[in-house]
PyMOL CGO cylinders between C-alpha atoms (Angstrom):
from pymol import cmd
from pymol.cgo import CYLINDER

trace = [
    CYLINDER, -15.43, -38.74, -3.93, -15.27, -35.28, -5.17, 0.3, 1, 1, 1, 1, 1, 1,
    CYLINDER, -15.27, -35.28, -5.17, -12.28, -34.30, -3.57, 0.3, 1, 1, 1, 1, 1, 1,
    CYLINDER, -12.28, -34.30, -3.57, -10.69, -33.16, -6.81, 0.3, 1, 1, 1, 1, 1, 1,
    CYLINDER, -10.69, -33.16, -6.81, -12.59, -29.91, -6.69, 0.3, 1, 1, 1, 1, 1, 1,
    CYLINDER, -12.59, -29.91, -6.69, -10.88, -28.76, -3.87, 0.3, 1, 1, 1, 1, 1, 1,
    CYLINDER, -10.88, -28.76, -3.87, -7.93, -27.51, -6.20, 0.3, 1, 1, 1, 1, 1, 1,
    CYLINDER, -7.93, -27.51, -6.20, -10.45, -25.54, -8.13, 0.3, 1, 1, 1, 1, 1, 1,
    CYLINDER, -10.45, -25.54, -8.13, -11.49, -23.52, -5.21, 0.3, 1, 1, 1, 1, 1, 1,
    CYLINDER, -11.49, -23.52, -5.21, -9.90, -20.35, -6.74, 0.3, 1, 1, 1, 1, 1, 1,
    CYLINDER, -9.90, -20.35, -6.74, -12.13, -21.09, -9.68, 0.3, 1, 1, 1, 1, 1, 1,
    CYLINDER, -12.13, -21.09, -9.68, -15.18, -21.32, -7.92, 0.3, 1, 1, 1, 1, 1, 1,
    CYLINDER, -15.18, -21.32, -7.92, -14.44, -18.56, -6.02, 0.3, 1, 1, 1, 1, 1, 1,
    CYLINDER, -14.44, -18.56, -6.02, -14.04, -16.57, -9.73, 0.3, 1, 1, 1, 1, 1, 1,
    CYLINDER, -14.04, -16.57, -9.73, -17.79, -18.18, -10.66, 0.3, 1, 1, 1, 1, 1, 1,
    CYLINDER, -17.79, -18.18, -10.66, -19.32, -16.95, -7.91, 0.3, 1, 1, 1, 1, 1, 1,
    CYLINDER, -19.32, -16.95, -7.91, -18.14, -13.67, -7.75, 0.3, 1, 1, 1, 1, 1, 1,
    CYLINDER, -18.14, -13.67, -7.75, -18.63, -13.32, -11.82, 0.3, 1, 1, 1, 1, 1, 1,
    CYLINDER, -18.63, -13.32, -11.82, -21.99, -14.82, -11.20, 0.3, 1, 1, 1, 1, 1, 1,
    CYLINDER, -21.99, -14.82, -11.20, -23.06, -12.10, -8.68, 0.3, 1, 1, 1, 1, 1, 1,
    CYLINDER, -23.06, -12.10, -8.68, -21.60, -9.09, -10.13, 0.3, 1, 1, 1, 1, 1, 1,
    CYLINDER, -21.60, -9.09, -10.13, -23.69, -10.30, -13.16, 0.3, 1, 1, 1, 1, 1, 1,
    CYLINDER, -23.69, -10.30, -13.16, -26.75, -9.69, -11.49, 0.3, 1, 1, 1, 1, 1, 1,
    CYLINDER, -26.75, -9.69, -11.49, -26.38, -6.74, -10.46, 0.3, 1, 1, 1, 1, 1, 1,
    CYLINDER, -26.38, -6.74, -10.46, -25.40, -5.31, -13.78, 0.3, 1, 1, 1, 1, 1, 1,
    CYLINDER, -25.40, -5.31, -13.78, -28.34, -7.06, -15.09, 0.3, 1, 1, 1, 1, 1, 1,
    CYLINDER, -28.34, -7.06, -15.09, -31.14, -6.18, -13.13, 0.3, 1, 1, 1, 1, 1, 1,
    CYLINDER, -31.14, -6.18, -13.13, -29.77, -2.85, -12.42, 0.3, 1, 1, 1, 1, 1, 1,
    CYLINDER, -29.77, -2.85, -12.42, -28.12, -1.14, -15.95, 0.3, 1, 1, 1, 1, 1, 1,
    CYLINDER, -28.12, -1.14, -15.95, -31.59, -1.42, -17.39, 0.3, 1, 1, 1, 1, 1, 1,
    CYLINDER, -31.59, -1.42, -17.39, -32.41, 0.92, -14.79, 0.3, 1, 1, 1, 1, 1, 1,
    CYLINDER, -32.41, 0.92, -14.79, -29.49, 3.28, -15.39, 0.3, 1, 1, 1, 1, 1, 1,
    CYLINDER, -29.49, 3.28, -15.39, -30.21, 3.18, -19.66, 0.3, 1, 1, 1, 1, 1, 1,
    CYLINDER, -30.21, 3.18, -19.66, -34.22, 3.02, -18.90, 0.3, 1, 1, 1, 1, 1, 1,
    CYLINDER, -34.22, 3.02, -18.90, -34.63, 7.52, -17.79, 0.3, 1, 1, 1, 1, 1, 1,
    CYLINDER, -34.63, 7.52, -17.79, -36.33, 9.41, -14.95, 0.3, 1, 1, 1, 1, 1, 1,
    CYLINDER, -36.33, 9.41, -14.95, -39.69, 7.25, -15.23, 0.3, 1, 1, 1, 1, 1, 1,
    CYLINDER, -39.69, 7.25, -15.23, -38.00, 4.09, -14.09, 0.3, 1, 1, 1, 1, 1, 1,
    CYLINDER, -38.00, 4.09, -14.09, -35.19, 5.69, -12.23, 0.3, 1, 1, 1, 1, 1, 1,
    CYLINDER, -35.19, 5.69, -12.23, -38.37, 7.13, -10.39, 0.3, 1, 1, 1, 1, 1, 1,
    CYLINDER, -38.37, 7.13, -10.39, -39.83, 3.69, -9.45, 0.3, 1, 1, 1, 1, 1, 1,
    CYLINDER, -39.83, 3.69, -9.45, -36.56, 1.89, -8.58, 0.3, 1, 1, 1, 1, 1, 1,
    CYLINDER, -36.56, 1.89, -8.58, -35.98, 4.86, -6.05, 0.3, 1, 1, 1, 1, 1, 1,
    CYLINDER, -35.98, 4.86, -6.05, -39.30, 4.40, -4.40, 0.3, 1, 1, 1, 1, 1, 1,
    CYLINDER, -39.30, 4.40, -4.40, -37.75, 1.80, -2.33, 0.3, 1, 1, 1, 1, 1, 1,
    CYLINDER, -37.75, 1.80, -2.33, -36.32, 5.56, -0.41, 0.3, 1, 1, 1, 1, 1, 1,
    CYLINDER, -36.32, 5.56, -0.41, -39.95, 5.78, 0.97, 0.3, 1, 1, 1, 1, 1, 1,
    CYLINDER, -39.95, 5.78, 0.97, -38.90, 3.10, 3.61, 0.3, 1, 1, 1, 1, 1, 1,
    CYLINDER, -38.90, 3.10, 3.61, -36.95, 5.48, 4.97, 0.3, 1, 1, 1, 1, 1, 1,
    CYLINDER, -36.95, 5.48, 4.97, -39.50, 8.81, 4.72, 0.3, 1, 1, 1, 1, 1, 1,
    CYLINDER, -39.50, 8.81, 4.72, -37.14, 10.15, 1.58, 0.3, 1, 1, 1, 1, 1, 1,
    CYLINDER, -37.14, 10.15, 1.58, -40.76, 10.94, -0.21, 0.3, 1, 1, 1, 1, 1, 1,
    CYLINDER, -40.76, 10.94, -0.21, -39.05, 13.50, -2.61, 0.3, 1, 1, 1, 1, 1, 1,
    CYLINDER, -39.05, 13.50, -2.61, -36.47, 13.35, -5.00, 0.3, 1, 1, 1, 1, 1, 1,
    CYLINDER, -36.47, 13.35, -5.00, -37.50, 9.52, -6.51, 0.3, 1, 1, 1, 1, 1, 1,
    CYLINDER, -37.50, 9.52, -6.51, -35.43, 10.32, -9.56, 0.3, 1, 1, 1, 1, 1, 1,
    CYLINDER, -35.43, 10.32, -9.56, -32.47, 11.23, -7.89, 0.3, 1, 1, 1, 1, 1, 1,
    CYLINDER, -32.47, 11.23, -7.89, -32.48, 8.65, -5.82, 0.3, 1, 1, 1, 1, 1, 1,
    CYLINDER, -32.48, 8.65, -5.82, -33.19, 5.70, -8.49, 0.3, 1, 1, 1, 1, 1, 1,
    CYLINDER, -33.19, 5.70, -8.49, -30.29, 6.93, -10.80, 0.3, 1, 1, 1, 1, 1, 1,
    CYLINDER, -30.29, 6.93, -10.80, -27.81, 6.60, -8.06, 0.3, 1, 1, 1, 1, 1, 1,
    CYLINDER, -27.81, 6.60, -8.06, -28.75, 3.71, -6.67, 0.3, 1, 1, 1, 1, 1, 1,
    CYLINDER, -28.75, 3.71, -6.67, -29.06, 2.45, -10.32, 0.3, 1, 1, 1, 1, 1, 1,
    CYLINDER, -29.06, 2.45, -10.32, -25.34, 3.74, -10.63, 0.3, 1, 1, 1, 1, 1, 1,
    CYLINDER, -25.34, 3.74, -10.63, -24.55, 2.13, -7.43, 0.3, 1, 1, 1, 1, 1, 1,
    CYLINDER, -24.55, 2.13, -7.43, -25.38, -1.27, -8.12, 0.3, 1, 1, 1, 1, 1, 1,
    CYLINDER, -25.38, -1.27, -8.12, -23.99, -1.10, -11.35, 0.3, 1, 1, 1, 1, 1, 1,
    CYLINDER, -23.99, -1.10, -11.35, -20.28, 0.16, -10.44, 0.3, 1, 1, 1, 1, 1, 1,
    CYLINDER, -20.28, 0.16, -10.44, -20.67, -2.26, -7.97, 0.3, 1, 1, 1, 1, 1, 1,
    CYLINDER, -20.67, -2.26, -7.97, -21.24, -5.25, -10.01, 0.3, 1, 1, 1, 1, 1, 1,
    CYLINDER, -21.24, -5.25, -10.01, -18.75, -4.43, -12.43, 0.3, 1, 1, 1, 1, 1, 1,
    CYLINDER, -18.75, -4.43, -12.43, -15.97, -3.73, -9.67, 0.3, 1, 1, 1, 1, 1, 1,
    CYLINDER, -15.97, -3.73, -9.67, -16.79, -7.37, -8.04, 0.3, 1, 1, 1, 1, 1, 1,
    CYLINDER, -16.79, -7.37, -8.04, -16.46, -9.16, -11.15, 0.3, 1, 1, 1, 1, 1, 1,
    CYLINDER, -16.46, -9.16, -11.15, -13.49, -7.41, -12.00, 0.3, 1, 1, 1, 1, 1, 1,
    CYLINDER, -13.49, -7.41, -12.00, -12.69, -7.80, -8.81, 0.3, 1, 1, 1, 1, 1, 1,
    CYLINDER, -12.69, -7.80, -8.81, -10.66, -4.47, -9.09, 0.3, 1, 1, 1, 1, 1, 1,
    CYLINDER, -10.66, -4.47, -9.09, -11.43, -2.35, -5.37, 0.3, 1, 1, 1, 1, 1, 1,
    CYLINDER, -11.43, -2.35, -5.37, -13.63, -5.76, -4.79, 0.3, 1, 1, 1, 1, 1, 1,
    CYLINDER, -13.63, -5.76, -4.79, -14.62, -4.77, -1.57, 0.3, 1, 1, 1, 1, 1, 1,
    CYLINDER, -14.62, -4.77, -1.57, -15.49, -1.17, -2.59, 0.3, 1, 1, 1, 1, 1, 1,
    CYLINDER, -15.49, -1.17, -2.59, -18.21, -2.77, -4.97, 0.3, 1, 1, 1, 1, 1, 1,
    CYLINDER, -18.21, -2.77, -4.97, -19.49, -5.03, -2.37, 0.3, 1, 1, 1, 1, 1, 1,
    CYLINDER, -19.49, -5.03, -2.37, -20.15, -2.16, -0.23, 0.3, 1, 1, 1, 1, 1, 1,
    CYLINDER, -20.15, -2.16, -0.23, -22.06, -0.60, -3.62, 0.3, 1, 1, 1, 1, 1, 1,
    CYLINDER, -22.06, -0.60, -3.62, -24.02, -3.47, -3.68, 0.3, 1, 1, 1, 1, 1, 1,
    CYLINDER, -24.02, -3.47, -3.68, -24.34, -4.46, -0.55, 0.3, 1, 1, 1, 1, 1, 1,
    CYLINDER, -24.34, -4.46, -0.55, -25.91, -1.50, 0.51, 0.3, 1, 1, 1, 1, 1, 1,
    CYLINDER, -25.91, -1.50, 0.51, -28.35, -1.66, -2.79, 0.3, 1, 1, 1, 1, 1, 1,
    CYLINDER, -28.35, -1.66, -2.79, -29.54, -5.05, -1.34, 0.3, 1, 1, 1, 1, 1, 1,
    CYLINDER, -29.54, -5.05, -1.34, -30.52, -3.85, 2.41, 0.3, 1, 1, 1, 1, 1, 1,
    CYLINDER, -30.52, -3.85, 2.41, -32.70, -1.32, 1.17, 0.3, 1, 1, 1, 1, 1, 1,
    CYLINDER, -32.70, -1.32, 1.17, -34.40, -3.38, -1.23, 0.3, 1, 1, 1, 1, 1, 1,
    CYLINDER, -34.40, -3.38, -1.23, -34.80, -6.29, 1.73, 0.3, 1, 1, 1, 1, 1, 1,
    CYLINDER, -34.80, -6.29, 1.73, -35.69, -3.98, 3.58, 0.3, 1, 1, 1, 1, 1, 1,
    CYLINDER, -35.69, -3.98, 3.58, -38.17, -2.02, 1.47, 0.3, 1, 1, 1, 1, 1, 1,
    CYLINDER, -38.17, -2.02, 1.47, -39.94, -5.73, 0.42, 0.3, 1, 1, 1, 1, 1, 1,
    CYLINDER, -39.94, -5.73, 0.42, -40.32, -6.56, 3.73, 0.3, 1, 1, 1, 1, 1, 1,
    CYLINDER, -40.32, -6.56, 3.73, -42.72, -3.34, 4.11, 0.3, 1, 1, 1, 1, 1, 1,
    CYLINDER, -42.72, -3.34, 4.11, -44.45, -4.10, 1.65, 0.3, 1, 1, 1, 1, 1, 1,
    CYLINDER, -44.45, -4.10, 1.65, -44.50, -7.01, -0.31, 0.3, 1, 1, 1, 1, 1, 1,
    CYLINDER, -44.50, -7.01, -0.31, -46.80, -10.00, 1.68, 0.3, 1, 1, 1, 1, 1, 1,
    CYLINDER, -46.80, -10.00, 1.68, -45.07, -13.62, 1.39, 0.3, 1, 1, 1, 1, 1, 1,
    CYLINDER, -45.07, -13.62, 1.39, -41.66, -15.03, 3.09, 0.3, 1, 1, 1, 1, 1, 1,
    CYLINDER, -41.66, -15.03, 3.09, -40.24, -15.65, -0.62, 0.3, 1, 1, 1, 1, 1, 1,
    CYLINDER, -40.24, -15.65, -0.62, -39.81, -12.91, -1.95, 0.3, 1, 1, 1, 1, 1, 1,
    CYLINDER, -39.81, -12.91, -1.95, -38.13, -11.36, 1.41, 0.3, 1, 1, 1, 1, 1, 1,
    CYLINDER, -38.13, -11.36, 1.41, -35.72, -13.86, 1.26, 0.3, 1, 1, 1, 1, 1, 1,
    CYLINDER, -35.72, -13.86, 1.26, -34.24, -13.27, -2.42, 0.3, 1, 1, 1, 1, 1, 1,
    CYLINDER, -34.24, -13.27, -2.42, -32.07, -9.85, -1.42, 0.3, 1, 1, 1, 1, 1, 1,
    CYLINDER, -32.07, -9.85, -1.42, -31.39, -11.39, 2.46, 0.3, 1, 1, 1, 1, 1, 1,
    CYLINDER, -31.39, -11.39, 2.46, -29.98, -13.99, 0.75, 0.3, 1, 1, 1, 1, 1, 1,
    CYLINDER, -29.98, -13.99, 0.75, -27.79, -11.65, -2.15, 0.3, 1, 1, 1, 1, 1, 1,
    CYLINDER, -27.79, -11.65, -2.15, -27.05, -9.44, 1.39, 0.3, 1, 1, 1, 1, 1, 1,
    CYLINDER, -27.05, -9.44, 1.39, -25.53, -12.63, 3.31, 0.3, 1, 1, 1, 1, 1, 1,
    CYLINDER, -25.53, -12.63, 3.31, -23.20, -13.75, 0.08, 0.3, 1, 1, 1, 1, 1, 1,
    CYLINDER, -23.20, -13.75, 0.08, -21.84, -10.25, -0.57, 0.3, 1, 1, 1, 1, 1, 1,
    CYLINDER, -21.84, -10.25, -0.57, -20.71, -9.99, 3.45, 0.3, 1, 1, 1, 1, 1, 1,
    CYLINDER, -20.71, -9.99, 3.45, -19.83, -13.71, 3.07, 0.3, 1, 1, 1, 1, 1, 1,
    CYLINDER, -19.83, -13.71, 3.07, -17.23, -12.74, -0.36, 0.3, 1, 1, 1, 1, 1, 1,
    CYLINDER, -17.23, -12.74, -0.36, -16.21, -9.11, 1.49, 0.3, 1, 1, 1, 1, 1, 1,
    CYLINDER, -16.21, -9.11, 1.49, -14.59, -11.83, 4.13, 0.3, 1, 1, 1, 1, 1, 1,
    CYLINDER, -14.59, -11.83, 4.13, -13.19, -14.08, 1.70, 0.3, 1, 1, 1, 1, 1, 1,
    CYLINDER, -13.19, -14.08, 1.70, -12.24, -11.56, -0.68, 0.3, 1, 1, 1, 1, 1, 1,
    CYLINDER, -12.24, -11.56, -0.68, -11.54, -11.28, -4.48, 0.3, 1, 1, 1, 1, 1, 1,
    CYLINDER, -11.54, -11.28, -4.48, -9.00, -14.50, -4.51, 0.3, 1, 1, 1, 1, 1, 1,
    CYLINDER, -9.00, -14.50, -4.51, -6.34, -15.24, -7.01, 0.3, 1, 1, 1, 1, 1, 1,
    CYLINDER, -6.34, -15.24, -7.01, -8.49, -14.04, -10.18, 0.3, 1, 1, 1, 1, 1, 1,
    CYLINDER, -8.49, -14.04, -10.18, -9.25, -10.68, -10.08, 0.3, 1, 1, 1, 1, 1, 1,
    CYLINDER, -9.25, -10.68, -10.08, -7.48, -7.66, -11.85, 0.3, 1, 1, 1, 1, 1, 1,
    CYLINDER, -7.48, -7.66, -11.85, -5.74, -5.62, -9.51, 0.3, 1, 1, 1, 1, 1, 1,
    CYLINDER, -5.74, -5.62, -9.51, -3.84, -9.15, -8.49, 0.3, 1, 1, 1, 1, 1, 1,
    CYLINDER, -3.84, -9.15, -8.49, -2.34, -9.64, -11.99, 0.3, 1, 1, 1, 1, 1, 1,
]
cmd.load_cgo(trace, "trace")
């Protein structure tokens, strides 16, 4: 029935990835704009891994991170580059809620962001992206 759509798979493909990249940039250049109070807070998610010190530091780059990302994958310009940024931005926040926040739900939100960025690293940047024009 829908098997028109199947020619638009380049298009969906450009969607998704646009759709993605968006939310990192998002929820993440707030961050980057916001100053050392907030980068402090987003980098408490380092405590996971013992990195007590240095909150700041490690906010504004991961603030950076996800945003360089997000703007590379819907560019799609060194697409895999930015899903690496990102990817790695989304482990250590599923990793950091599943220390510490109590419910499956909200667990699930960055394993889920984690399994569609490996997912798009595989299928890569497709037909639409800049460094194909």
């Amino acid at each position: 029935m829908l098997k028109f759509l199947g020619k638009y798979s380049e298009t969906g493909l450009l969607l998704l990835r646009a759709s993605i990249g968006l939310i990192f940039i998002l929820v993440c250049a707030p961050v980057l704009f916001a100053g050392q109070h907030r980068w402090a807070q987003f980098g408490t998610a380092m405590r996971v891994f013992n990195f007590h010190s240095h909150l700041e530091w490690w906010g504004f780059f991961g603030a950076l991170a996800a945003s360089v990302g997000g703007i590379l994958i819907v560019l799609g310009l060194a697409f895999r580059l930015g899903i690496l940024l990102a990817f790695v931005i989304a482990l250590v926040n599923a990793i950091s809620l599943a220390r510490y926040v109590p419910g499956l739900y909200p667990k699930l939100v960055p394993i889920e962001i984690a399994v569609i960025l490996v997912c798009l690293a595989f299928i890569g940047p497709g037909k639409y992206s800049v460094d194909k024009g």
